[in-house]
C-alpha positions as CSV (number, residue, x, y, z in Angstrom):
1,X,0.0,0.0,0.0
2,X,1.3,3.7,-0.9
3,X,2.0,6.3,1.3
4,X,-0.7,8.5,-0.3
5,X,-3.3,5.4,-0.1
6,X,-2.5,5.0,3.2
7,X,-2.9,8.8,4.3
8,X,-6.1,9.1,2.1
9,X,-7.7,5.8,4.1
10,X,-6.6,7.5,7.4
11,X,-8.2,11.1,7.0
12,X,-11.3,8.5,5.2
13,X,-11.8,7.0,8.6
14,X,-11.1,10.1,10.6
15,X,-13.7,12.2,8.9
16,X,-16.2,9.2,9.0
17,X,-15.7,8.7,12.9
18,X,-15.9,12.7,13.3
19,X,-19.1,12.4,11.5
20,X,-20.4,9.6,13.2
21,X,-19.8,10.6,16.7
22,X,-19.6,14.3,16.4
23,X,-22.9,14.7,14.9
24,X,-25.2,14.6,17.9
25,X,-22.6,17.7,19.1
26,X,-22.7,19.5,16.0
27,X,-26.5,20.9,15.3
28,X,-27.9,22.4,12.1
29,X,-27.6,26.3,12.5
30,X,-29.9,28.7,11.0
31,X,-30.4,32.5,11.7
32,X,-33.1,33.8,10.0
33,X,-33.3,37.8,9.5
34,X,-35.6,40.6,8.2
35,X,-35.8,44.0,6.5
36,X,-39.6,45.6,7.4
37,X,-40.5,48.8,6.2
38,X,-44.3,50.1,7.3
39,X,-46.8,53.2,6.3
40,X,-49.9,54.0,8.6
41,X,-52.6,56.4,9.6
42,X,-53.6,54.3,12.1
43,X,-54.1,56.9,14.9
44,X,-53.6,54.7,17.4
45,X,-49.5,54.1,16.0
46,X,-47.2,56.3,17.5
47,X,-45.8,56.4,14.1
48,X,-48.9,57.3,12.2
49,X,-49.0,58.8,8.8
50,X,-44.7,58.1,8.7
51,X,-43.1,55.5,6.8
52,X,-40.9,53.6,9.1
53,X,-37.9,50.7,9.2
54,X,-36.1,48.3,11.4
55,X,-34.7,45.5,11.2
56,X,-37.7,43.4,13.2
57,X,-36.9,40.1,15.0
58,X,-33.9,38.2,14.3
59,X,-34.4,34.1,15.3
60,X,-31.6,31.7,16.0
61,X,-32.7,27.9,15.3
62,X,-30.4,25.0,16.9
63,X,-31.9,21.3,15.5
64,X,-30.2,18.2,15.4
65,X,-31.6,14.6,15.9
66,X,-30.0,13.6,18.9
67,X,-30.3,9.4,18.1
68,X,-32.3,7.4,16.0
69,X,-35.3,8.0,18.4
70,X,-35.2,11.7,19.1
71,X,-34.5,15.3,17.9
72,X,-33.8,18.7,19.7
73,X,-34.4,22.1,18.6
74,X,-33.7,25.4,20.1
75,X,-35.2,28.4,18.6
76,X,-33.9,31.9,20.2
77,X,-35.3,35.9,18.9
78,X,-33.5,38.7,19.3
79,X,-35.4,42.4,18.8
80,X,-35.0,45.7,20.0
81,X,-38.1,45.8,22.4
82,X,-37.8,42.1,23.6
83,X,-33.7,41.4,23.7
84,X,-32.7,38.0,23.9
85,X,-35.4,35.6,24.2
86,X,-35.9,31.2,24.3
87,X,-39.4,31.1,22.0
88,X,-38.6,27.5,21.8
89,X,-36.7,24.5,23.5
90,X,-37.9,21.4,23.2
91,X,-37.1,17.1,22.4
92,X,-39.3,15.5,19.9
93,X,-39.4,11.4,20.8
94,X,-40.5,10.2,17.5
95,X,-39.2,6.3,17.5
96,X,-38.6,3.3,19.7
97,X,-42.4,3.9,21.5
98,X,-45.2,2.1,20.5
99,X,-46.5,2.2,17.1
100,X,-47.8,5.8,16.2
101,X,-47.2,6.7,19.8
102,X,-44.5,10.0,20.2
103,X,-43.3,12.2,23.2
104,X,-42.9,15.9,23.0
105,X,-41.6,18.0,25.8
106,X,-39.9,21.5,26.1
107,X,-40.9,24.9,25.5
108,X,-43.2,25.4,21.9
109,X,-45.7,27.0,20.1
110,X,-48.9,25.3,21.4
111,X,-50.3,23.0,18.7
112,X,-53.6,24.5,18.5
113,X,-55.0,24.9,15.3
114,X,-53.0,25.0,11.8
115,X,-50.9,28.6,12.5
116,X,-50.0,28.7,15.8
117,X,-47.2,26.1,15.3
118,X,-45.4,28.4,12.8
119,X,-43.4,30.9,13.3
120,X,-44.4,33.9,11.2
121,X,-41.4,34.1,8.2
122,X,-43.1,31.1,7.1
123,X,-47.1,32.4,6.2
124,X,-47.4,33.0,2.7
125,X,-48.3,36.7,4.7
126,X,-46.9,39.3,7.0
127,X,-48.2,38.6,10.6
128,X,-50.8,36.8,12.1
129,X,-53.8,37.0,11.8
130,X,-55.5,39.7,14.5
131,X,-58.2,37.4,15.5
132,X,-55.7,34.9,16.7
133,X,-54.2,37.3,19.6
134,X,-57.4,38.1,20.4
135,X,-58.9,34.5,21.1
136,X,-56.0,32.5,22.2
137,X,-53.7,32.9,25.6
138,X,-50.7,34.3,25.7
139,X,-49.1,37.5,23.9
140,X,-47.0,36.8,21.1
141,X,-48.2,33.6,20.0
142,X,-49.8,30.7,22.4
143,X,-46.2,29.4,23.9
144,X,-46.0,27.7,26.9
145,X,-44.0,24.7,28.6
146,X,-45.4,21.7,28.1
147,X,-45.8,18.1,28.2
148,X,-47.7,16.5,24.7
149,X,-48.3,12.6,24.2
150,X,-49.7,12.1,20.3
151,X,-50.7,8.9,18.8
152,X,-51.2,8.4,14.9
153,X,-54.6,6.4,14.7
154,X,-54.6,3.3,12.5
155,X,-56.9,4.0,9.4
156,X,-57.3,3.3,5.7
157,X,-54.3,4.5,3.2
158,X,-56.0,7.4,2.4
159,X,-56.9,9.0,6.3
160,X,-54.6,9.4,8.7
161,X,-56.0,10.9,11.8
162,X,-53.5,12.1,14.9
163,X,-54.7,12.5,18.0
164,X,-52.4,14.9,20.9
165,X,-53.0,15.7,24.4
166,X,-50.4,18.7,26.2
167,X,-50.4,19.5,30.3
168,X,-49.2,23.0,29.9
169,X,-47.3,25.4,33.0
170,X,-50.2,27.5,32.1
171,X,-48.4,30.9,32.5
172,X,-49.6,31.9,29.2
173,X,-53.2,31.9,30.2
174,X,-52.2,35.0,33.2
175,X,-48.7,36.3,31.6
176,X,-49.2,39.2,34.6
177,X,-49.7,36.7,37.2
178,X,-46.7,35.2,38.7
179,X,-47.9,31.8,39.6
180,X,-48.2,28.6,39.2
181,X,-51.8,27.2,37.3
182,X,-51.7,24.2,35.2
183,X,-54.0,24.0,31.8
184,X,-54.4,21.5,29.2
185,X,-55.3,21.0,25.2
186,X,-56.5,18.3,23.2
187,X,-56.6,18.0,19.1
188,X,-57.6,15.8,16.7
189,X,-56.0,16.3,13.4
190,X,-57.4,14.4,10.0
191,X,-55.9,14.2,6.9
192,X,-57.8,12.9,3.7
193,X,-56.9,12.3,0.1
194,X,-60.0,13.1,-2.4
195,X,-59.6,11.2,-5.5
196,X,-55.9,10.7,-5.2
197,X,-55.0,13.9,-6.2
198,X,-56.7,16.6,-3.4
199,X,-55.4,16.8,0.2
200,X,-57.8,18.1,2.9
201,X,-57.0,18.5,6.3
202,X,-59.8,19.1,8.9
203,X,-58.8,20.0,12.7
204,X,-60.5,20.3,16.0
205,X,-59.3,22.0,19.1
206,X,-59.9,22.5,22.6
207,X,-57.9,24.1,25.5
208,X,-58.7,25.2,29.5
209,X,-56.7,27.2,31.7
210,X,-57.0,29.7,34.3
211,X,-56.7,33.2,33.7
212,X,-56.6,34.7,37.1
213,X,-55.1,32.1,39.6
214,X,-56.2,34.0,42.8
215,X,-59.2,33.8,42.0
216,X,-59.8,30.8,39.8
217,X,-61.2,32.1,36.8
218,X,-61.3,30.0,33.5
219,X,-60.5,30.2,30.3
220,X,-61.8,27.8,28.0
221,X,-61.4,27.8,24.0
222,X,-62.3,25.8,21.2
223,X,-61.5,25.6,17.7
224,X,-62.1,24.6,14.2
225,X,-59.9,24.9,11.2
226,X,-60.0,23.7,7.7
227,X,-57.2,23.0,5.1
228,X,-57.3,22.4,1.3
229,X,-54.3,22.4,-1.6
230,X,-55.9,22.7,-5.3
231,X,-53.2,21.8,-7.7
232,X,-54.2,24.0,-11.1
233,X,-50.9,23.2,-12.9
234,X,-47.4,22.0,-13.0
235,X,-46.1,25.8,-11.8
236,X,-49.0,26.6,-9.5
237,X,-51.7,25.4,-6.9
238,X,-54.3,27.2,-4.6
239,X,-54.5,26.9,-1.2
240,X,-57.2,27.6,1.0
241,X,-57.5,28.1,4.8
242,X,-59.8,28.9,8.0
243,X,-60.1,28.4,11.3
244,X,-62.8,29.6,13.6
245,X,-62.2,30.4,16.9
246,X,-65.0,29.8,20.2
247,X,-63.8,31.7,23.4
248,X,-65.5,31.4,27.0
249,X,-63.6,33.5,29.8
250,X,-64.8,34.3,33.2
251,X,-63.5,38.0,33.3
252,X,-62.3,39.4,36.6
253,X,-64.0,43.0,37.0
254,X,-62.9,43.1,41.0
255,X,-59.6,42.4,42.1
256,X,-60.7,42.5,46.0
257,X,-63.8,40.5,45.9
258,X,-63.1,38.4,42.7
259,X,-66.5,39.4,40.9
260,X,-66.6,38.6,37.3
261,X,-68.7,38.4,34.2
262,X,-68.8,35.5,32.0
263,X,-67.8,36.6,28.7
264,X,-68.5,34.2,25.6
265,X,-66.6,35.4,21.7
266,X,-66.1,34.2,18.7
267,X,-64.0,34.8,15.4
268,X,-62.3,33.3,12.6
269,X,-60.1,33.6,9.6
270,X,-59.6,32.7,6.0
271,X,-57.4,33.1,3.3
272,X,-56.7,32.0,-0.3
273,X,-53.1,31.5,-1.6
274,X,-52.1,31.5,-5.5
275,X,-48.7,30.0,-5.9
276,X,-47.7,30.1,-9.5
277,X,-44.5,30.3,-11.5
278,X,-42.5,28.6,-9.4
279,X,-41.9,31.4,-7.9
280,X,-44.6,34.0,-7.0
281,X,-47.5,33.9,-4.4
282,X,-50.4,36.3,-4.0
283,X,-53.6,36.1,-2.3
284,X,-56.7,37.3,0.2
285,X,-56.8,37.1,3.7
286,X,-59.8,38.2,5.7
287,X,-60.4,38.0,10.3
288,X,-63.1,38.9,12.0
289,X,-63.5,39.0,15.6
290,X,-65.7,40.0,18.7
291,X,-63.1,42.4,20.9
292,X,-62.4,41.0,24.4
293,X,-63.4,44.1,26.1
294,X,-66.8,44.3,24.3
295,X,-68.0,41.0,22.6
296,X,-70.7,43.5,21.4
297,X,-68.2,45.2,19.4
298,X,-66.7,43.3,15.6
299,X,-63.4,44.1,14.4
300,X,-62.6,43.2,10.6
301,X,-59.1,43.0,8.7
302,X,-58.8,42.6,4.7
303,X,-55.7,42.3,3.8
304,X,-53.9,41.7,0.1
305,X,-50.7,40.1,0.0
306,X,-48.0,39.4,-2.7
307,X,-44.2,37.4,-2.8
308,X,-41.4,36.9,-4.6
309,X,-38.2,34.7,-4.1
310,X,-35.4,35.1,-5.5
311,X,-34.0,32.2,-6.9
312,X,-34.9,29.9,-3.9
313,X,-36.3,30.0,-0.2
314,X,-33.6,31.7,1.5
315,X,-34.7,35.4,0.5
316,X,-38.4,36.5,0.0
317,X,-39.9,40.1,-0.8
318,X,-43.4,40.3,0.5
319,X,-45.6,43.4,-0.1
320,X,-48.9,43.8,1.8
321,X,-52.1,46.5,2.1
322,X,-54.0,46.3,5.3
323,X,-57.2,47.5,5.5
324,X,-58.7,47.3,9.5
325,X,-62.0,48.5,10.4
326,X,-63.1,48.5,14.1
327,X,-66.2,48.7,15.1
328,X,-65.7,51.3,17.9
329,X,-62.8,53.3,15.7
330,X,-61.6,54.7,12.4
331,X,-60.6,52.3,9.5
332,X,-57.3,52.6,9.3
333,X,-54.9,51.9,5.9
334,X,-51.5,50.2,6.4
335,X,-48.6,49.3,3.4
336,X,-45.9,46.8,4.8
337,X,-43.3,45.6,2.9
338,X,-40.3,42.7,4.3
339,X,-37.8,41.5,3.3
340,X,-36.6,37.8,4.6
341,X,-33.2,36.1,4.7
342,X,-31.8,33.1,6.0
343,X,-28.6,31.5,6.9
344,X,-28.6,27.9,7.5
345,X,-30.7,24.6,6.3
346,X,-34.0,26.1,8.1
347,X,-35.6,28.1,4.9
348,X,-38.2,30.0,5.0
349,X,-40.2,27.3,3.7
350,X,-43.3,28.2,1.8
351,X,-46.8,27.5,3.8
C-alpha cells in the first residue's frame, strides 16, 4: 500500500468517525433575518401617517436529531423591544415507542389549530392574523411549557388521523400573574386524500386554563380549522384556509372580591393563496372578531398580500395592504413591505 493510499484511508476513517460521533454535538444552525419597512394612519401608532424601518426580530434555530429516536431544537429571537429571548426548547421522541405513539416536551408553540405552530417568516403573509391574539392565551403567540403525548390512529391508506393531548405550565393563560396554574389542550387532526390527487385537512381543538389564579377564573377555547391544496398546474396550486375560533372567559372586574362576568366570543379567519410560476405567491386574507373588552363590538381586517423569491427559499420580498376597520374606531390603511433572509438549512419554507 502507498503512502498517499495509506494517508487518504486514514483522514477517510477520521472524517467518517468525526461524523459519526460528532454529529449529535454538531447541530444544524440557521439565523433567519428581516428588513420591514411600514406606512400607517392608524391613529392609534405612535408612528402614524410616517413611513418607518427596522430591522424586526432576528431568530436563532439549533436542530439536530440527537439518536435514531429523538431530535432537539432550540429556537432563540432577538429584537429591539424584547432582547434575547428562548421562543422555543424542546425534544421530539418520534421512535422506539409504541406504534404511532410519540413524546414531546420543552418549550413550543402550542399545537392549536393550523398557525399557531409556525413561526411567522413562514405564512405566505406578513403577521398573524388579528383574531388569533385576540382568542387564544398568551401575547405573542400561544407558547408555553409543556408536556404532549400524540398517537397516529390506525386507518385506511387514504386517512390518517392524529390524535395529541399537552399538560401545559399555564403561564400563558395569566402572563401578569406570577404563579403557578396548570392547563391542558387536546386536538384531533385528519388528513384525507379526495380522489388521489386533493389533500384536505380538517382539525379540531380545545384548550382550558386559568386566567386569574387567585381567583380561579377559566379560560376555555375551542376551535375549528380547515385545510385544502388545489393543484391547477405544474407551476402553480391554490391553497385555501380557515379556522374559527370559540372563546368562554370568566373575566375578573374586582380584584378584592373576585367578581366577574362571563364573557363568551367568537371569530375566525380565511385566506386563499395562489402560488404560480414557481416562484410567486399572492392572495386574500380576511379575520373577524368580537373584541375582548366588548364582545358586542366586531373588528374586521382585509388584507392583500403578494411574494417573490429570489432564486430559492432563502430570501423572500413580500408586499402587503392592510385595511382594518373596528367597530368602535376609524378604518385605518397600512402598506408593509419585508424583506426575509436566512442563513442555514432552516428556509423559510413556503406554507
Amino acid at each position: 500500500m502507498s503512502k498517499n493510499v495509506l494517508i487518504f484511508s486514514v483522514f477517510f476513517i477520521f472524517m467518517c468517525a468525526s461524523y459519526i460521533f460528532a454529529e449529535p454535538l454538531n447541530p444544524d444552525i440557521s439565523v433567519i433575518g428581516q428588513f420591514y419597512s411600514k406606512y400607517t394612519n392608524d391613529t392609534q401608532d405612535v408612528n402614524h401617517d410616517k413611513t418607518t424601518m427596522n430591522i424586526g426580530e432576528t431568530e436563532l434555530v439549533f436542530e439536530s436529531n440527537l439518536n435514531p429516536y429523538s431530535k432537539g431544537t432550540f429556537v432563540f429571537s432577538i429584537s429591539n423591544d424584547e432582547g434575547f429571548q428562548t421562543e422555543e426548547a424542546y425534544i421530539t421522541v418520534f421512535n422506539g415507542l409504541p406504534d404511532g405513539l410519540a413524546l414531546k416536551g420543552g418549550k413550543y408553540r402550542i399545537g392549536f389549530g393550523k398557525l399557531n405552530t409556525e413561526h411567522p417568516h413562514s405564512y405566505p403573509f406578513m403577521e398573524a392574523p388579528r383574531v388569533m391574539s385576540a382568542m387564544l392565551p398568551g401575547e405573542e403567540s400561544f407558547n408555553d411549557t409543556s408536556a404532549q403525548v400524540s398517537y397516529l390512529l390506525p386507518l385506511t391508506d387514504k386517512v390518517a388521523s392524529v390524535v395529541s393531548v399537552d399538560v401545559l405550565n399555564g403561564s400563558s393563560f395569566h402572563p401578569e400573574e406570577d404563579k403557578y396554574s396548570s392547563a391542558w389542550v387536546a386536538r384531533l387532526s385528519n388528513s384525507f386524500l379526495i380522489k388521489d390527487v386533493t389533500p384536505l385537512e380538517i382539525g379540531f381543538s380545545f384548550t382550558q386554563g386559568t386566567n386569574n389564579v387567585e381567583w380561579d377564573k377559566k379560560t376555555t377555547v375551542f376551535g375549528m380549522d380547515a385545510k385544502t391544496k388545489l393543484k391547477l398546474s405544474k407551476t402553480s396550486n391554490l391553497t385555501i384556509q380557515g379556522e374559527y375560533f370559540y372563546n368562554d372567559s370568566d373575566v375578573l372586574v374586582s380584584e378584592s372580591t373576585g367578581e366577574s362576568i362571563n364573557s363568551k366570543r367568537s371569530g375566525f379567519y380565511t385566506f386563499a393563496n395562489l402560488s404560480f410560476l414557481q416562484r410567486w405567491n399572492a392572495g386574500l386574507i380576511y379575520d373577524q372578531y368580537q373584541k375582548p373588552e366588548d364582545k358586542n363590538l366586531t373588528d374586521m381586517t382585509a388584507k392583500i398580500f403578494v411574494g417573490y423569491s429570489l432564486m430559492e427559499e432563502t430570501t423572500v420580498l413580500r408586499l402587503a395592504y392592510e385595511k382594518f376597520t373596528p367597530q368602535d374606531g376609524e378604518i385605518s390603511d397600512t402598506v408593509s413591505f419585508q424583506l426575509v433572509f436566512m442563513m442555514g438549512p432552516h428556509k423559510a419554507h413556503k406554507f
